[in-house]
PDB file of N, H, CA, C and O in Angstrom:
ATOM      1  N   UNK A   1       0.816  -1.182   0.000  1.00  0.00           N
ATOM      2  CA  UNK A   1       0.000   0.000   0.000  1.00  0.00           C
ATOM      3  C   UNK A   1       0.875   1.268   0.000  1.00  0.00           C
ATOM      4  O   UNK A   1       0.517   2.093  -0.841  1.00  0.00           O
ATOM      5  N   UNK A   2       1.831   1.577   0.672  1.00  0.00           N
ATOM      6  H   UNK A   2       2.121   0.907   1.355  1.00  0.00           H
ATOM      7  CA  UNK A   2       2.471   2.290   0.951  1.00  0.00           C
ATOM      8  C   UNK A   2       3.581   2.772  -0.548  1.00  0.00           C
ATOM      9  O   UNK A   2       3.656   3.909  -1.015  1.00  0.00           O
ATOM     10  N   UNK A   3       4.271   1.643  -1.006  1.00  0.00           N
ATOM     11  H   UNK A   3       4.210   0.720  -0.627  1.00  0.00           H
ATOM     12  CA  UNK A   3       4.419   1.429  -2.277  1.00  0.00           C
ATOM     13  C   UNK A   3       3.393   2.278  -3.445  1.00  0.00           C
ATOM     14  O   UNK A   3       3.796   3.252  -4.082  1.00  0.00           O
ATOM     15  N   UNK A   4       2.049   1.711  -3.567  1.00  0.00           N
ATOM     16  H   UNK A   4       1.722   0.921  -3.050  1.00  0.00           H
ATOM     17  CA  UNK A   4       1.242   2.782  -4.185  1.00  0.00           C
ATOM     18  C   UNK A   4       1.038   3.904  -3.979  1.00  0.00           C
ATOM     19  O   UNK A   4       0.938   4.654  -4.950  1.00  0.00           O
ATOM     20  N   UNK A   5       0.919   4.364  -2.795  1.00  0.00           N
ATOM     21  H   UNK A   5       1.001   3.755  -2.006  1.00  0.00           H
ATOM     22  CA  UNK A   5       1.024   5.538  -2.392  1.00  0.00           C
ATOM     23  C   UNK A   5       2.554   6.482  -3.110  1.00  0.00           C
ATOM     24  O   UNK A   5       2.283   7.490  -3.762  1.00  0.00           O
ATOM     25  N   UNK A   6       3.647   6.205  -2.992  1.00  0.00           N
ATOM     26  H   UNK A   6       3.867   5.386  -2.462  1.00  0.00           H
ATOM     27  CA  UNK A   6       4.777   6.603  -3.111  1.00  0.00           C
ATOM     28  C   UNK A   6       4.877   6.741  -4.542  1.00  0.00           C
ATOM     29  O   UNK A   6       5.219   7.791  -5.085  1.00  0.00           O
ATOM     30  N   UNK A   7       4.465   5.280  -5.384  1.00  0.00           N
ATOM     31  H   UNK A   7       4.187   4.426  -4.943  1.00  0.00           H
ATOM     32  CA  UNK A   7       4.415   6.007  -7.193  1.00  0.00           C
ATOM     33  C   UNK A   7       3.798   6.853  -7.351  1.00  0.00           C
ATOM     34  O   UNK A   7       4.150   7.754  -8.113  1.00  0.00           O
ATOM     35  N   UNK A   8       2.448   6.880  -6.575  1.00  0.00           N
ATOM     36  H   UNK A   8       2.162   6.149  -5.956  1.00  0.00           H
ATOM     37  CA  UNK A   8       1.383   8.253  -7.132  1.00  0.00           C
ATOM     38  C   UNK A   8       1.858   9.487  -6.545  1.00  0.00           C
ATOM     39  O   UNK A   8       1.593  10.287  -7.442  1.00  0.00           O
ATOM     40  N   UNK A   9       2.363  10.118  -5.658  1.00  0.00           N
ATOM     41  H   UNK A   9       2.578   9.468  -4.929  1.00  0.00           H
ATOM     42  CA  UNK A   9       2.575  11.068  -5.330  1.00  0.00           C
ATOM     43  C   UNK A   9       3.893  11.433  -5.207  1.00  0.00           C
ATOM     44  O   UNK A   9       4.308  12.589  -5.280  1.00  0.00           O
ATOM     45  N   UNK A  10       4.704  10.213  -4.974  1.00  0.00           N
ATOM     46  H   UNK A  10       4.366   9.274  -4.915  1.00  0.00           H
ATOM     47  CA  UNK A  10       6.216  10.347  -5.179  1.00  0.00           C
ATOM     48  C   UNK A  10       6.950  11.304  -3.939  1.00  0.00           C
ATOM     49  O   UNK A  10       7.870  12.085  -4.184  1.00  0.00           O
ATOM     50  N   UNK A  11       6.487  11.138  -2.848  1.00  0.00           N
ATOM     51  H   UNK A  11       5.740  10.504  -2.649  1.00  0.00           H
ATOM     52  CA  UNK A  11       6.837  12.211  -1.765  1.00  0.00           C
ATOM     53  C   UNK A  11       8.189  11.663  -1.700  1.00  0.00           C
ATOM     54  O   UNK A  11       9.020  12.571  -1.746  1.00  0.00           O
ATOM     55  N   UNK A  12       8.727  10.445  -1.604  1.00  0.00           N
ATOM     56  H   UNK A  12       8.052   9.708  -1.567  1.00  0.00           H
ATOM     57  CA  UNK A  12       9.994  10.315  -1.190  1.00  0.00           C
ATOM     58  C   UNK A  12      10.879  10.727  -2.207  1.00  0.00           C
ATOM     59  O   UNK A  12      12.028  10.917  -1.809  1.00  0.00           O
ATOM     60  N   UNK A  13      10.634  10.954  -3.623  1.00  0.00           N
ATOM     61  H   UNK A  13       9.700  10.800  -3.946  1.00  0.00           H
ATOM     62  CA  UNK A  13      11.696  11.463  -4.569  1.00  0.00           C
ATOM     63  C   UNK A  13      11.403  12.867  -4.412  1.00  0.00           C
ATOM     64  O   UNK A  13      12.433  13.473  -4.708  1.00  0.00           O
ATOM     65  N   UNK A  14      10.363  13.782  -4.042  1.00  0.00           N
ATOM     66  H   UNK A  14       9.527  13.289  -3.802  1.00  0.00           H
ATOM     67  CA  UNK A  14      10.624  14.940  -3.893  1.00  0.00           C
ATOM     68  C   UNK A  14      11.279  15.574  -2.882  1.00  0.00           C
ATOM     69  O   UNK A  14      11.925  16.620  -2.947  1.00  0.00           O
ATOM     70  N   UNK A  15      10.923  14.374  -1.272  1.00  0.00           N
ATOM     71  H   UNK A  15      10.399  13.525  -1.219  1.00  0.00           H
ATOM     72  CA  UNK A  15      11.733  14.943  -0.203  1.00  0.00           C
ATOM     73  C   UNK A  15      13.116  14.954  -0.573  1.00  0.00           C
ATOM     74  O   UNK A  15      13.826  15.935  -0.352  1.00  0.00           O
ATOM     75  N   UNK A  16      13.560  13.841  -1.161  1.00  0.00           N
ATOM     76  H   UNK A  16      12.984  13.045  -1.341  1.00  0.00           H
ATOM     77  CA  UNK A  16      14.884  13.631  -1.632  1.00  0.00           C
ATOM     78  C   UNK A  16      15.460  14.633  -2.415  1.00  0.00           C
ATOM     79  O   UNK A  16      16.689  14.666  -2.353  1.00  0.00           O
ATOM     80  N   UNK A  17      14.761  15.707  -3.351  1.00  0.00           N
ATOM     81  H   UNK A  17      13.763  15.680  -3.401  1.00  0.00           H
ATOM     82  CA  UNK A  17      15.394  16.477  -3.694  1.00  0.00           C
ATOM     83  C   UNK A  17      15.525  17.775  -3.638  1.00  0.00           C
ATOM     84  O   UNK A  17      16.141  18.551  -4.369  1.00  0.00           O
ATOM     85  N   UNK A  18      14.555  18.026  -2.210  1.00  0.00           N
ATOM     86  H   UNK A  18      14.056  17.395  -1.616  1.00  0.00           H
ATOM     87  CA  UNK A  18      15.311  19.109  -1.175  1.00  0.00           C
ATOM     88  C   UNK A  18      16.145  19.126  -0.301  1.00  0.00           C
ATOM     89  O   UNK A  18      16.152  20.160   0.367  1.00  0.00           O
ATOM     90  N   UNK A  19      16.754  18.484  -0.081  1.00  0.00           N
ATOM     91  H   UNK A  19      16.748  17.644  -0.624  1.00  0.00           H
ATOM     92  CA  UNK A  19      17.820  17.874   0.829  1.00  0.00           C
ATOM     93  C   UNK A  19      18.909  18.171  -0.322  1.00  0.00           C
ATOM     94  O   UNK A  19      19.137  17.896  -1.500  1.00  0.00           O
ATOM     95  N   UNK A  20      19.541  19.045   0.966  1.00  0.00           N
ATOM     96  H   UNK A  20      19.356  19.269   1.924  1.00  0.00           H
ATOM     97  CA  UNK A  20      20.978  19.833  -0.274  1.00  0.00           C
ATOM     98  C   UNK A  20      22.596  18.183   0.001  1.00  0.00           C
ATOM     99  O   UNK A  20      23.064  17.842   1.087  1.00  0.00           O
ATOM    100  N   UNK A  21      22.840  17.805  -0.900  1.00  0.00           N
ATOM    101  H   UNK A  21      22.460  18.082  -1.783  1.00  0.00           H
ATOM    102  CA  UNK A  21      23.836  16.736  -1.248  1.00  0.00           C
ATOM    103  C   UNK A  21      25.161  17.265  -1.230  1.00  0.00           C
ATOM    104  O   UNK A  21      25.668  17.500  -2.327  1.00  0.00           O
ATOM    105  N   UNK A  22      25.888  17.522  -0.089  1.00  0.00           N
ATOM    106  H   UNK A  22      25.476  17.331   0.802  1.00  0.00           H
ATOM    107  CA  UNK A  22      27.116  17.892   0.451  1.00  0.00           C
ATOM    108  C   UNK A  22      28.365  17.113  -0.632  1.00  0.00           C
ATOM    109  O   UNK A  22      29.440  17.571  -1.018  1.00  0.00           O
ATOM    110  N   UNK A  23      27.869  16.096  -0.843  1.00  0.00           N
ATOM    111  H   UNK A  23      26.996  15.724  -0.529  1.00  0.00           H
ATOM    112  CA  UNK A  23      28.899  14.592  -1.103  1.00  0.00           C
ATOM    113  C   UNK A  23      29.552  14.771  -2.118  1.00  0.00           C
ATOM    114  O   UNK A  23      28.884  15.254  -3.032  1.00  0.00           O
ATOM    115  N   UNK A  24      30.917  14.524  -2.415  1.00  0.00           N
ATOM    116  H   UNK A  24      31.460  14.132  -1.672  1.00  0.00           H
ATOM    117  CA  UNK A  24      31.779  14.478  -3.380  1.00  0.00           C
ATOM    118  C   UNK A  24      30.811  14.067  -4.856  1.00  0.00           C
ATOM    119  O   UNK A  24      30.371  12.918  -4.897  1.00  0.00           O
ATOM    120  N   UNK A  25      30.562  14.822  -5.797  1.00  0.00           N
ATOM    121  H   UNK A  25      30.919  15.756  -5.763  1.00  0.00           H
ATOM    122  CA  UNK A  25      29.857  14.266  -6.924  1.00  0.00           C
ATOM    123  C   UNK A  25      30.681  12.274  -7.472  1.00  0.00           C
ATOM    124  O   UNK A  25      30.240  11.207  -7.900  1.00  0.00           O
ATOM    125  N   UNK A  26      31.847  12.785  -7.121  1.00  0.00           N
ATOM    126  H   UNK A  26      32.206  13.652  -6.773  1.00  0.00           H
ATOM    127  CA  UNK A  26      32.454  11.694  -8.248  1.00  0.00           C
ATOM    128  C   UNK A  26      32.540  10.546  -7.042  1.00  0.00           C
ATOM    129  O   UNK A  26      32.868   9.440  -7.474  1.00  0.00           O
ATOM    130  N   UNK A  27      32.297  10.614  -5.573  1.00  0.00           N
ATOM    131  H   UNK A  27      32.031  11.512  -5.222  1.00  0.00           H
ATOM    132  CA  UNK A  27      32.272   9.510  -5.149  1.00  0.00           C
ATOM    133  C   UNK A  27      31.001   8.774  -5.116  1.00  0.00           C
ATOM    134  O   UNK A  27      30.896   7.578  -4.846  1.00  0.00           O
ATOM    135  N   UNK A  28      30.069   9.556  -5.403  1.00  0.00           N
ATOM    136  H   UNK A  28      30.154  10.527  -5.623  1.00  0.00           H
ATOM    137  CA  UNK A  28      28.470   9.020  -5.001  1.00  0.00           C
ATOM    138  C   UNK A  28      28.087   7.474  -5.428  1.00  0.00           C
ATOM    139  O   UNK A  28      28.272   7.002  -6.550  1.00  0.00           O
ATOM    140  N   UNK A  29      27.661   6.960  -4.585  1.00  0.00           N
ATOM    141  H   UNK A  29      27.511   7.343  -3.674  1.00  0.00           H
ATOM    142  CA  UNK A  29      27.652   5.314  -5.708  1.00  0.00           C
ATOM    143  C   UNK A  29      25.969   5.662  -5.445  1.00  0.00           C
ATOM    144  O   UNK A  29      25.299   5.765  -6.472  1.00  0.00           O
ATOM    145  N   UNK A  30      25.320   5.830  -4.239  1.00  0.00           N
ATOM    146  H   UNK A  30      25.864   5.746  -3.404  1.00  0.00           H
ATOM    147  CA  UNK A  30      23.757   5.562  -4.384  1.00  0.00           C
ATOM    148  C   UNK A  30      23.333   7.699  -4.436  1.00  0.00           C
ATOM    149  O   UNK A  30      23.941   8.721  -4.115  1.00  0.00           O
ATOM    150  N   UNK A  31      22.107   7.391  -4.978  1.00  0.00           N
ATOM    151  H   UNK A  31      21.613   6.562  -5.239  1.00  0.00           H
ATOM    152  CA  UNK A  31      21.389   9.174  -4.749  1.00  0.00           C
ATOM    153  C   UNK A  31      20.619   8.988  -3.450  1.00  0.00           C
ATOM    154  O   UNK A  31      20.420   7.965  -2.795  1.00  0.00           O
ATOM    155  N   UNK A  32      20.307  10.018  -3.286  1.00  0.00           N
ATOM    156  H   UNK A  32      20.468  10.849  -3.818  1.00  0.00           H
ATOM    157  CA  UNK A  32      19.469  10.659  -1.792  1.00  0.00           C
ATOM    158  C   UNK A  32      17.805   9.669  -2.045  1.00  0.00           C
ATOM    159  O   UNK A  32      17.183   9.271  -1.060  1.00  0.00           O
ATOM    160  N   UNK A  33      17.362   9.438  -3.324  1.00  0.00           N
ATOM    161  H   UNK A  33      17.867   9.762  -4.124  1.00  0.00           H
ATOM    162  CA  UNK A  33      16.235   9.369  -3.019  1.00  0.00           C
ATOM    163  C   UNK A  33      16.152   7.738  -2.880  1.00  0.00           C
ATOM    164  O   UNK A  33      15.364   7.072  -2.208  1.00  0.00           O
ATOM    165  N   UNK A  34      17.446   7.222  -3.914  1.00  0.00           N
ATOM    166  H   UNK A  34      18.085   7.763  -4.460  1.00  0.00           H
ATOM    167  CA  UNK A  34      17.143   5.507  -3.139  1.00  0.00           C
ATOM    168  C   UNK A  34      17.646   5.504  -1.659  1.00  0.00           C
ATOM    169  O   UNK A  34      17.140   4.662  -0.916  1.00  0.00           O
ATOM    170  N   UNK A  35      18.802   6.548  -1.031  1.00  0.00           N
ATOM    171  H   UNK A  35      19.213   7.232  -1.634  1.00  0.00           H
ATOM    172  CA  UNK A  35      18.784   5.958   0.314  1.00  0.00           C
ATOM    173  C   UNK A  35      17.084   6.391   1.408  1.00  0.00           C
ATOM    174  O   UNK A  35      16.631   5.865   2.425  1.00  0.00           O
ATOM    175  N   UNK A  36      16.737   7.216   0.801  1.00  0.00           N
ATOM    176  H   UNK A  36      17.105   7.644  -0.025  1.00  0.00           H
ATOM    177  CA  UNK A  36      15.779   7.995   1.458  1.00  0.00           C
ATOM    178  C   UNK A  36      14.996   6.297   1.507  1.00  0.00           C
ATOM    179  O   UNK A  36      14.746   5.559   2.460  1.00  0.00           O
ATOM    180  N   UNK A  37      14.821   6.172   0.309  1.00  0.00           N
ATOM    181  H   UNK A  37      15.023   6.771  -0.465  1.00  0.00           H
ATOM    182  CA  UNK A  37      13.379   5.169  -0.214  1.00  0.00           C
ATOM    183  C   UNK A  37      13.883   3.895   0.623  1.00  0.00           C
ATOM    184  O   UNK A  37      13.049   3.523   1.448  1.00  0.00           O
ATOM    185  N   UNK A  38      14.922   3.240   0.593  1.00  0.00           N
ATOM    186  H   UNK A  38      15.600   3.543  -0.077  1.00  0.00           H
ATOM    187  CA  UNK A  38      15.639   2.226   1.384  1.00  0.00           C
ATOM    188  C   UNK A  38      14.889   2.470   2.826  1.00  0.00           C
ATOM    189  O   UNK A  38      14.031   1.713   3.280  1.00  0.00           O
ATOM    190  N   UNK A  39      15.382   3.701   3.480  1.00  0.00           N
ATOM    191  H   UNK A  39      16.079   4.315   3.111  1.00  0.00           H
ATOM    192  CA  UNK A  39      15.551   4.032   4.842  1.00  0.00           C
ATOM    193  C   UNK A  39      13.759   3.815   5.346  1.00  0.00           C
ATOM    194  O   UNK A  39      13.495   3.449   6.491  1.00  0.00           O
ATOM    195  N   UNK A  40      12.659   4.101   4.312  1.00  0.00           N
ATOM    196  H   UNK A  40      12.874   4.398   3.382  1.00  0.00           H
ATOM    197  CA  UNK A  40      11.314   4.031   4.712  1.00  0.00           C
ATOM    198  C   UNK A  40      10.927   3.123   4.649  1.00  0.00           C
ATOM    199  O   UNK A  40      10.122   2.629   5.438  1.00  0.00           O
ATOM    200  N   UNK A  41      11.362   2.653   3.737  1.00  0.00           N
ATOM    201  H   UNK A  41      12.017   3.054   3.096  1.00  0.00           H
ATOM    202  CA  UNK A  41      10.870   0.920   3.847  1.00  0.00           C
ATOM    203  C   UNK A  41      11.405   0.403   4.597  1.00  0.00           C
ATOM    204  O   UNK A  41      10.572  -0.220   5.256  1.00  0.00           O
ATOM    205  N   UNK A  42      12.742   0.177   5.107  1.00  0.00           N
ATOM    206  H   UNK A  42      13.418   0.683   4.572  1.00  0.00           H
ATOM    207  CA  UNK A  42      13.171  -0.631   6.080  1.00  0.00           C
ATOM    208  C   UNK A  42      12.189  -0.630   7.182  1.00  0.00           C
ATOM    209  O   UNK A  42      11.697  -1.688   7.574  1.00  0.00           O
ATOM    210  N   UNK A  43      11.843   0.656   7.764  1.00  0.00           N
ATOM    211  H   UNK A  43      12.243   1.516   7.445  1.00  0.00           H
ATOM    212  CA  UNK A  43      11.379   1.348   8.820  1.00  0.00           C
ATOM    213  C   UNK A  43       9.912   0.661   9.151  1.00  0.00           C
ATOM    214  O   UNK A  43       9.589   0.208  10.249  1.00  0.00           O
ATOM    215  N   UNK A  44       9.024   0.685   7.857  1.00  0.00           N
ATOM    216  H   UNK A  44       9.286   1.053   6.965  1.00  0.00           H
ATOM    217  CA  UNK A  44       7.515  -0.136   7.667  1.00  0.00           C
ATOM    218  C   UNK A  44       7.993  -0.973   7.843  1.00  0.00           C
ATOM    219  O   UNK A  44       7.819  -1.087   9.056  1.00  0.00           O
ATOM    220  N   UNK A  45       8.594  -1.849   7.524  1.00  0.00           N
ATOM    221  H   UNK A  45       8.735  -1.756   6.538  1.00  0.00           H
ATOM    222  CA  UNK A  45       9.136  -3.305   7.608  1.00  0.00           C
ATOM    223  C   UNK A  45       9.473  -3.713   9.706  1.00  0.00           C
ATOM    224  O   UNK A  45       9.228  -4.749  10.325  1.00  0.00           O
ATOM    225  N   UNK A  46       9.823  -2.957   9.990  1.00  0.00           N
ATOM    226  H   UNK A  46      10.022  -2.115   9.487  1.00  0.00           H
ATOM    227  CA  UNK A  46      10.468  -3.053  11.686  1.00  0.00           C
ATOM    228  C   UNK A  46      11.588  -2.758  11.944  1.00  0.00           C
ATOM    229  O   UNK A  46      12.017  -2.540  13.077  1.00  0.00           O
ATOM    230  N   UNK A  47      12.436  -2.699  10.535  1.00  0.00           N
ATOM    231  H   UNK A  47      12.087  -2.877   9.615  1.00  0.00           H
ATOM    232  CA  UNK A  47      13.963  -2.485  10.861  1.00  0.00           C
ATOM    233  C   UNK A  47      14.502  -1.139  11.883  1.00  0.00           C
ATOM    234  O   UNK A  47      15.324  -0.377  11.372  1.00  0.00           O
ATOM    235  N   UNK A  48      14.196  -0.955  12.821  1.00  0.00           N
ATOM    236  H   UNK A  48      13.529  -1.573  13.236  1.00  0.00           H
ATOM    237  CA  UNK A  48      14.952   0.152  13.767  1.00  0.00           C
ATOM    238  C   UNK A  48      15.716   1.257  13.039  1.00  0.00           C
ATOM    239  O   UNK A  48      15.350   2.426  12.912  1.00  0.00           O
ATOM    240  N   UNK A  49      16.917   0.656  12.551  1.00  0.00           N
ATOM    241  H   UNK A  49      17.214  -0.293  12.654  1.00  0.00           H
ATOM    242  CA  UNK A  49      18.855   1.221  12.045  1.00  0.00           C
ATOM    243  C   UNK A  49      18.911   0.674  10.731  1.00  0.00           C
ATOM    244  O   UNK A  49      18.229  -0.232  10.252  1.00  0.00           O
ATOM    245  N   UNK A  50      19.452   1.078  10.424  1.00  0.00           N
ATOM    246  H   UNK A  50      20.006   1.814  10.814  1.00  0.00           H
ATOM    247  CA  UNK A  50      20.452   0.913   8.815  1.00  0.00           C
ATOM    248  C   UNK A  50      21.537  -0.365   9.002  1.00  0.00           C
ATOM    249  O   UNK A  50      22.154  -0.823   8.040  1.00  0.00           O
ATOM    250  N   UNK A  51      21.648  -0.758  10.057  1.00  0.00           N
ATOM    251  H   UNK A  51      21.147  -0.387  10.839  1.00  0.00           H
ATOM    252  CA  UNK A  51      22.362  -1.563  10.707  1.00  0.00           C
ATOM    253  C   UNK A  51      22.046  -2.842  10.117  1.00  0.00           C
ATOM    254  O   UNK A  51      22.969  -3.600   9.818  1.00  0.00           O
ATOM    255  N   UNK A  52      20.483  -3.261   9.857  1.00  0.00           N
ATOM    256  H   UNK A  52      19.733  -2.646  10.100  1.00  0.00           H
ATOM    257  CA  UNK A  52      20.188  -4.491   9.218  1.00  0.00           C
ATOM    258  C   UNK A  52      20.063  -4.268   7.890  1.00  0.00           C
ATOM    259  O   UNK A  52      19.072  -4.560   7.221  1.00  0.00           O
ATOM    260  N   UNK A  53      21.068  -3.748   7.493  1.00  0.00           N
ATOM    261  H   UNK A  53      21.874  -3.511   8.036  1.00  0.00           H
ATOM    262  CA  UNK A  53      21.052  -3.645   5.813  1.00  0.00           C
ATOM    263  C   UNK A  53      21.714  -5.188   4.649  1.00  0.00           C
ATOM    264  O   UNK A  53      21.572  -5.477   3.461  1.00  0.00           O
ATOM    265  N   UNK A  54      22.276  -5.676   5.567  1.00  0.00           N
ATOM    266  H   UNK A  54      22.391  -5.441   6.533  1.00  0.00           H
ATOM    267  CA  UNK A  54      22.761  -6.831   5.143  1.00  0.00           C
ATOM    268  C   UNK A  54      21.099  -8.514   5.200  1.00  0.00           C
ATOM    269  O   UNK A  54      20.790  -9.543   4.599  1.00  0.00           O
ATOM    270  N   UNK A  55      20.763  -7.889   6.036  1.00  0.00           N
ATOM    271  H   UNK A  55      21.014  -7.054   6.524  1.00  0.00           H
ATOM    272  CA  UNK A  55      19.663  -8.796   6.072  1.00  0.00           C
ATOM    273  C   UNK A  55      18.142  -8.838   5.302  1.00  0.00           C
ATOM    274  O   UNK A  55      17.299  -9.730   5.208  1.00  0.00           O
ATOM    275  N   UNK A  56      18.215  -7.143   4.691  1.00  0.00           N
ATOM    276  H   UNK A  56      18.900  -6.418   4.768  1.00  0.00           H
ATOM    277  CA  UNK A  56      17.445  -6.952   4.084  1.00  0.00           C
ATOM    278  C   UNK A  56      17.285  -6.799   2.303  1.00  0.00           C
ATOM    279  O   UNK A  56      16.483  -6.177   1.606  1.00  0.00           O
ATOM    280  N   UNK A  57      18.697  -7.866   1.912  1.00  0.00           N
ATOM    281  H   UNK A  57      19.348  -8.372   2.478  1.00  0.00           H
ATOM    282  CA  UNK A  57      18.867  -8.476   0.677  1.00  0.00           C
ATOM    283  C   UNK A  57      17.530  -9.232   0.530  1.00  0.00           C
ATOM    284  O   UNK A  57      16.669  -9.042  -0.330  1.00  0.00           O
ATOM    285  N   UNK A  58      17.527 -10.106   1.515  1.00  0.00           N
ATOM    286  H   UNK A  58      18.226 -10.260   2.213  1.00  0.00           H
ATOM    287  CA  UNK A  58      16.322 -11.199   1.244  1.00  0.00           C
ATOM    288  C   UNK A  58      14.898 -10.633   1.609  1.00  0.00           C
ATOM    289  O   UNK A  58      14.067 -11.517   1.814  1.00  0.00           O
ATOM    290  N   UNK A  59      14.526  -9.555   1.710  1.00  0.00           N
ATOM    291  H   UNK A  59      15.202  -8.837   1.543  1.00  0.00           H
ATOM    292  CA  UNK A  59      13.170  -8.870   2.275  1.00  0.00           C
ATOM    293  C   UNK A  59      12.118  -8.530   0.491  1.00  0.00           C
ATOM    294  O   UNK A  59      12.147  -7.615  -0.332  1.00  0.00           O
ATOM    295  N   UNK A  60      11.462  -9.600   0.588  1.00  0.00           N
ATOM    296  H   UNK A  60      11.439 -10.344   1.256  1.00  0.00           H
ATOM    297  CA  UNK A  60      10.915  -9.394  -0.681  1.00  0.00           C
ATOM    298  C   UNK A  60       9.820  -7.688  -1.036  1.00  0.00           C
ATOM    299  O   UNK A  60       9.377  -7.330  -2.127  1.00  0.00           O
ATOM    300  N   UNK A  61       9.786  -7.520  -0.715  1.00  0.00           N
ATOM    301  H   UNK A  61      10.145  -7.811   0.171  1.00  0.00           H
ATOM    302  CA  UNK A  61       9.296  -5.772  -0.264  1.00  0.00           C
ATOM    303  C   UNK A  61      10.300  -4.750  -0.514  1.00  0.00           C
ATOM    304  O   UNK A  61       9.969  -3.879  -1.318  1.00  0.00           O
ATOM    305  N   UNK A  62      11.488  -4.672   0.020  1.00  0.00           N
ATOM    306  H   UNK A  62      11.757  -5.380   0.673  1.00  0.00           H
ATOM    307  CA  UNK A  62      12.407  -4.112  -0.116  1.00  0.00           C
ATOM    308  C   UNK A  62      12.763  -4.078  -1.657  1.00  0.00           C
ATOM    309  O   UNK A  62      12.580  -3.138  -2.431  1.00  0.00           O
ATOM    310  N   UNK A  63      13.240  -5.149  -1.890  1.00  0.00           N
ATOM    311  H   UNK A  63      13.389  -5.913  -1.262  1.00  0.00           H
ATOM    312  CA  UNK A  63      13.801  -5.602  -3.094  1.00  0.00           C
ATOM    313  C   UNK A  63      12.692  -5.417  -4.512  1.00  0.00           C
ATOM    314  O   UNK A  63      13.167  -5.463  -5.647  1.00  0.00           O
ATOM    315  N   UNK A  64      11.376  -5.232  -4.312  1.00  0.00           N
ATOM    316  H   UNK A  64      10.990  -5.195  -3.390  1.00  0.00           H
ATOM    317  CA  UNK A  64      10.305  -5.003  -5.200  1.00  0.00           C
ATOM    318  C   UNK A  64      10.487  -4.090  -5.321  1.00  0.00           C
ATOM    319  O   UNK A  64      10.920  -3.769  -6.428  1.00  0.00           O
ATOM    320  N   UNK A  65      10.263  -2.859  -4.129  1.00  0.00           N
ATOM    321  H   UNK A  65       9.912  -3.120  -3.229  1.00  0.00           H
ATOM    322  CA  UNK A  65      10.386  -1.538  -4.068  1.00  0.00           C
ATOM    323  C   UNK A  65      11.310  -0.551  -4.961  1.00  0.00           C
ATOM    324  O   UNK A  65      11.024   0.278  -5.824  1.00  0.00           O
ATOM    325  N   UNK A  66      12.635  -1.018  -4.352  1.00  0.00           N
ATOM    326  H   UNK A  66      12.867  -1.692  -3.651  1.00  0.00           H
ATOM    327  CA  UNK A  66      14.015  -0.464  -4.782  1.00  0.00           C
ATOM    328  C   UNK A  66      14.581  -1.187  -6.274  1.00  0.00           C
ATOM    329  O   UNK A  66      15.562  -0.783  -6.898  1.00  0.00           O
ATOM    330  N   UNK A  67      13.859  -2.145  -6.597  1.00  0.00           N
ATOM    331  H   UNK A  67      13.062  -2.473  -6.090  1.00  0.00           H
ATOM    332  CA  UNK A  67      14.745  -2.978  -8.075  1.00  0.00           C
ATOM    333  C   UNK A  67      15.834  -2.484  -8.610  1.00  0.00           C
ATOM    334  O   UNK A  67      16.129  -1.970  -9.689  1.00  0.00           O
ATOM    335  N   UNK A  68      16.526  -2.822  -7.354  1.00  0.00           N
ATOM    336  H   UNK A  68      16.287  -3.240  -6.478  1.00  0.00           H
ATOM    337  CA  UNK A  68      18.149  -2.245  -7.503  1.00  0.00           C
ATOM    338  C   UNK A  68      18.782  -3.131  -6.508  1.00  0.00           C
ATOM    339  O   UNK A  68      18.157  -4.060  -5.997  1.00  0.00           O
ATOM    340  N   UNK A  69      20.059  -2.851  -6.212  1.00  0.00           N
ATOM    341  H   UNK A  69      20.567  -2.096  -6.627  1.00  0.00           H
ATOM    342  CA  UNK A  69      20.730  -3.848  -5.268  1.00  0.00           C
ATOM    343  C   UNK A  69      20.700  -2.465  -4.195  1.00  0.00           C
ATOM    344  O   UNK A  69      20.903  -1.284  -4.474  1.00  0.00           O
ATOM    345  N   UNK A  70      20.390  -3.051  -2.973  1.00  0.00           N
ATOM    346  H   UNK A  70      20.225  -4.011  -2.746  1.00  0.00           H
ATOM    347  CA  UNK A  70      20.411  -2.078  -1.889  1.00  0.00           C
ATOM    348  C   UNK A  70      21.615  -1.251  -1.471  1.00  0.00           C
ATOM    349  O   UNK A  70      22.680  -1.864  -1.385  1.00  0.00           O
ATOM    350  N   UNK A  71      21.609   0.074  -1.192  1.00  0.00           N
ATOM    351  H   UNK A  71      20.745   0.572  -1.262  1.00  0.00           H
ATOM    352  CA  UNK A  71      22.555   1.085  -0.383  1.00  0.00           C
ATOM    353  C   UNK A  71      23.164   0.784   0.686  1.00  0.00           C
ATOM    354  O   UNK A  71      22.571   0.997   1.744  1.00  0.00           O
ATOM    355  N   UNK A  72      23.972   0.437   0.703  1.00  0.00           N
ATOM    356  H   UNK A  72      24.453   0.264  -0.156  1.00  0.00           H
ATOM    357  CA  UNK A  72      24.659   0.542   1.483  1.00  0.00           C
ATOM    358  C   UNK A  72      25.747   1.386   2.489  1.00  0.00           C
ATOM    359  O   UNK A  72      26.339   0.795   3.392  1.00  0.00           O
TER     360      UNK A  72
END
């Protein structure tokens, strides 16, 4: 649900691109709005921290969401 919500209105790619990006351009491997999008879903999911980022390879939700390999 939450997922639908997010294509139709897209709040997490817009929050993502008010948030001013300090970061070396040429080191960047992920953008603001997949870590953003990572960080909310984990969160619906129960994940607390960023900490279980290794465990949330196998989170079929996650991995629908993001159809990317996760931020790390």
């Amino acid at each position: 649900m939450l997922e639908k919500k997010e294509r139709k209105h897209k709040l997490i790619k817009k929050g993502s691109a008010i948030l001013p990006d300090n970061r070396c351009p040429y080191l960047i491997e992920h953008d603001y709005e997949k870590l953003l999008k990572q960080r909310v879903f984990s969160m619906v999911q129960g994940y607390e921290d960023a900490n279980d980022v290794a465990h949330l390879k196998h989170a079929p939700l996650i991995n629908h969401v993001l159809k990317e390999a996760l931020a790390s």
